[in-house]
N, C-alpha and C positions, 0 to 999 in steps of 0.2 A: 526551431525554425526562426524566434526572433532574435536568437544569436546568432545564427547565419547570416541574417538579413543587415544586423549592426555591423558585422565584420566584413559584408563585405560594403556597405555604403562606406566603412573606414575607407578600406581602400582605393574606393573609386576618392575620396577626399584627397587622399596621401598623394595618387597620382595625377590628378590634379594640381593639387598646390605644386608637386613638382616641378609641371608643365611653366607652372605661371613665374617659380622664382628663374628656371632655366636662362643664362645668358644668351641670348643670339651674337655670333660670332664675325667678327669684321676683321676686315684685312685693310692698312692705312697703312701706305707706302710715305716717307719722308725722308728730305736732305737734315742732315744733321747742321742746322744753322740758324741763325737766329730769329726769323722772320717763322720757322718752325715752333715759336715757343708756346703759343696756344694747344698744340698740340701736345708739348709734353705738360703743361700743367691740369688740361682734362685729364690726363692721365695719373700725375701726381695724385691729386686731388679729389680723383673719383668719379669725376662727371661719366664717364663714359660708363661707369658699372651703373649709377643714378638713372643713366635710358636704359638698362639694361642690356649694355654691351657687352661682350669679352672681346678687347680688341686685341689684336696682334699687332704691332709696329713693328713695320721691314724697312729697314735702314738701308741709303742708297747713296754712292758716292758721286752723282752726275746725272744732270735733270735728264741728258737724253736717256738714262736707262731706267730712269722713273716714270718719263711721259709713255716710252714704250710700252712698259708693262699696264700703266693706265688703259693705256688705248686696245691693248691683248685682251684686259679683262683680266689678269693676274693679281693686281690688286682692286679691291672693292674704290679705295678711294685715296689722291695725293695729298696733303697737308704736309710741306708744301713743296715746290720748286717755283721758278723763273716763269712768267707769264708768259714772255718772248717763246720761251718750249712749247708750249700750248697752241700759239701761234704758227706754230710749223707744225703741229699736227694737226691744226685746222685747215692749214692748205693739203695737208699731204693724205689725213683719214679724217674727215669731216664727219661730225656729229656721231663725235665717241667720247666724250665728255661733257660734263658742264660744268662751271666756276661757280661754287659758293660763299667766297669771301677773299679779298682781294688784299696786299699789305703793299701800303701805295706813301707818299709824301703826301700830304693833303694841299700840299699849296707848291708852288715853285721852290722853294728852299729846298736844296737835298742835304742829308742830314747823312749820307751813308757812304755817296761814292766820291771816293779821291784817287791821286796821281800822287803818285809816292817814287823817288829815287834815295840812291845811300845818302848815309849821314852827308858825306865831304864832298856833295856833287857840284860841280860851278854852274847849272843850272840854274834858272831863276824863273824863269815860268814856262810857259805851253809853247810859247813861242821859237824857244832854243832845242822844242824834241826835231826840227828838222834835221835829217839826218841820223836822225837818233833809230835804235832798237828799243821798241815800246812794248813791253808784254799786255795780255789781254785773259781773260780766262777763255778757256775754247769755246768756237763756236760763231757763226756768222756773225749774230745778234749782236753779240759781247766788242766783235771788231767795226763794226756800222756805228755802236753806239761811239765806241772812242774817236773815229772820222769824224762823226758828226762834232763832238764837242770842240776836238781840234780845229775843224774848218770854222767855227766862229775866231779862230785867233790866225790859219794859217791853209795853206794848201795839203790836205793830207796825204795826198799822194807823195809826198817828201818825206812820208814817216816810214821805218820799217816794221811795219807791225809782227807780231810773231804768240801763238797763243800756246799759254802754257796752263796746266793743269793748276789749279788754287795751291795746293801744297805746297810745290816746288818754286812760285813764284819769290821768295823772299833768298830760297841756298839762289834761285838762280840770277837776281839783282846784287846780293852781296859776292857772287863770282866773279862779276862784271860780264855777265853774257846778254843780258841787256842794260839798257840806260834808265829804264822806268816801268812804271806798271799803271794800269787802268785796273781799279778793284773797288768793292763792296767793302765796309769794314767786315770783320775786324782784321783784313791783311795787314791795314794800312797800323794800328798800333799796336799789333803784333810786330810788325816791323822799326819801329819809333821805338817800342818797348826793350828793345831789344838790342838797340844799338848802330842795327844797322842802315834804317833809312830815315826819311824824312819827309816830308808833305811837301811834293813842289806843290798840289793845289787841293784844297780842301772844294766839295761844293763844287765840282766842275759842271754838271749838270743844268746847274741853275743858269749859265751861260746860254744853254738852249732856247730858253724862252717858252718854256710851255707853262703857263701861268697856271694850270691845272692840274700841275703838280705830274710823277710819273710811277707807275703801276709797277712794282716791282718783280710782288710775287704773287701765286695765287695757289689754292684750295680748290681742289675739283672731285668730282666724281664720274666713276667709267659711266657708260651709256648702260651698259649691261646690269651694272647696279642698282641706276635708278630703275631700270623698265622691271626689271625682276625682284628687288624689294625696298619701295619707294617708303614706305614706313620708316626702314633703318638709316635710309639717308636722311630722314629729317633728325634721326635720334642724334645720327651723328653732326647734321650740323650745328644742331642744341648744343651739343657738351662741347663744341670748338668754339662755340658761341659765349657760354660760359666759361671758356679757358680767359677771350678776350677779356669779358667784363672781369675774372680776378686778377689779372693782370693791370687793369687801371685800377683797379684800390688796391694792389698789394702789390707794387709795382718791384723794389726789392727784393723782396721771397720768390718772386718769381724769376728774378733773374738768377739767383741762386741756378735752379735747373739746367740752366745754359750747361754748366760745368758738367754736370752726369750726361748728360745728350748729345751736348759740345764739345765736348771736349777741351772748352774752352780754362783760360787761368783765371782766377778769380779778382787779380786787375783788369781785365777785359769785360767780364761779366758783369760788376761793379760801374761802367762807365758807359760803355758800347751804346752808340745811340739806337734811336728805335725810331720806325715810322710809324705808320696809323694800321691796325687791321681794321678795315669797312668791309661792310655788310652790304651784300648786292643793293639792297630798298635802298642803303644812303651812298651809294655810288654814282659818281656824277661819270655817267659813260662815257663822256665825252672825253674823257681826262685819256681815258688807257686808246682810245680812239685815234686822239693828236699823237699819241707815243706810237703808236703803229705808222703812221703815216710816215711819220720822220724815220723811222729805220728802213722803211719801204723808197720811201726815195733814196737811202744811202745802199740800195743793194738787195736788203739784209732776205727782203723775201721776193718771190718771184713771182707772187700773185697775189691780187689787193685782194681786200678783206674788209667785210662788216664785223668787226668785234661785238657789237653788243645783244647779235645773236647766241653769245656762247655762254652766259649765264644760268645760274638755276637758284630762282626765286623762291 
């Protein structure tokens, strides 16, 4: 009988301890790019098995088919895409996610978007795109921003804008099928690198005047996942949390990752500037606020917006 009794208290231990080392499993939808790096180095690195994850990362080629799935509830959580996507899904399905950490400029300096034309262009600054064919990446957001920059130098309605997909923007400026491009790095030294363009403007951004810097990209979670397992979203936003912090002391090794993720070359990864990932508590709301405002007066959305409802603290 007291062998019974020992054999089966084992048991009840065995399936126990099972219970307890068992991963809970998550679903983190991502653009393969740089402002993603947090997320691949929780990964590298373990953080996410450390909360007791098994995550899955679902690779996505275009925020609108990542915000969709966000908002479906197809994926548990985005790390990351384009804030401005989020922004149209706030007008269009309201209160289907929330932003847990934000990858912004921290000050008016932009460190990331330029205007790039070929090597041999007689261009010389913003002011000579009239008449010109200007690419953009697709998407209202992406053509409001480039007006907006342009109209501090010129009337943008002189421009022909025309939005082409990230990849194709460098075959389709060294074809001559446009005159220029409005981009994020790393198109712009991907294209430098290579031969065939050149910076008509580093830093056009900062021509805007939002002194509060602008919110680039953002970290969220479906609605679905908070309300149904609010535990796993803090695990998760722990270990993206600990992606940021090894990324400022190991600033290097980290960029390494870009290349397995990014597919990026290793002159790129090596240089590629970087903004700031902030943490909802040290986000000055105001900042992504002014950026909404100014794309809303250029078009971009068709109904205002309280942004600093869309958080999760």
């Amino acid at each position: 009988m007291k062998k019974l009794v020992v054999v089966v208290l084992m048991l009840l231990v065995l399936m126990t301890a099972g219970k307890t080392v068992s991963a809970e499993k998550v679903t983190i939808g991502h653009l393969p790019i740089v402002p993603s790096l947090p997320t691949y180095v929780a990964m590298e690195k373990g953080f996410f098995a450390e909360e007791g994850l098994e995550v899955e990362l679902v690779p996505f080629q275009s925020g609108t088919a990542i915000i969709d799935a966000l908002v479906a509830g197809r994926i548990d959580a985005n790390c990351m895409s384009a804030i401005t996507g989020h922004w149209f899904a706030a007008q269009n399905a309201p209160d289907k996610f929330k932003i847990f950490l934000v990858y912004a400029a921290g000050s008016n300096v932009d460190n990331t978007m330029v205007v790039v034309v070929k090597e041999d262009s007689p261009l010389q600054g913003l002011q000579d795109l009239k008449g010109k064919k200007v690419g953009t990446f697709p998407g209202a957001t992406s053509v409001a921003l480039a007006k907006a920059i342009i109209r501090t130098q010129m009337d943008p309605e002189k421009v022909i804008f025309t939005e082409i997909p990230p990849p194709n923007l460098i075959p389709v400026l060294a074809a001559g099928q446009i005159d220029a491009y409005f981009s994020p790095e790393p198109f712009g030294m991907l294209a430098v690198s290579s031969g065939i363009g050149r910076y008509l403007q580093k830093s056009p951004c900062t021509l805007l005047g939002l002194k509060k810097g602008i919110v680039g990209g953002a970290f969220s979670f479906s609605a679905t996942f908070l309300q149904e397992r609010p535990e796993l979203a803090k695990k998760v936003k722990a270990a993206i949390e600990k992606g940021v912090d090894y990324i400022k002391a190991n600033e290097q090794e980290s960029r390494g990752y870009l290349g397995k993720y990014a597919q990026l070359p290793p002159s790129v990864t090596a240089q590629i500037p970087f903004e700031k990932w902030i943490t909802i508590k040290d986000l000055d709301k105001k900042a992504p606020q002014h950026y909404f405002d100014l794309l809303y007066k250029e078009g971009a959305y068709q109904k205002d917006l309280d942004t600093t409802e869309l958080y999760y603290e």
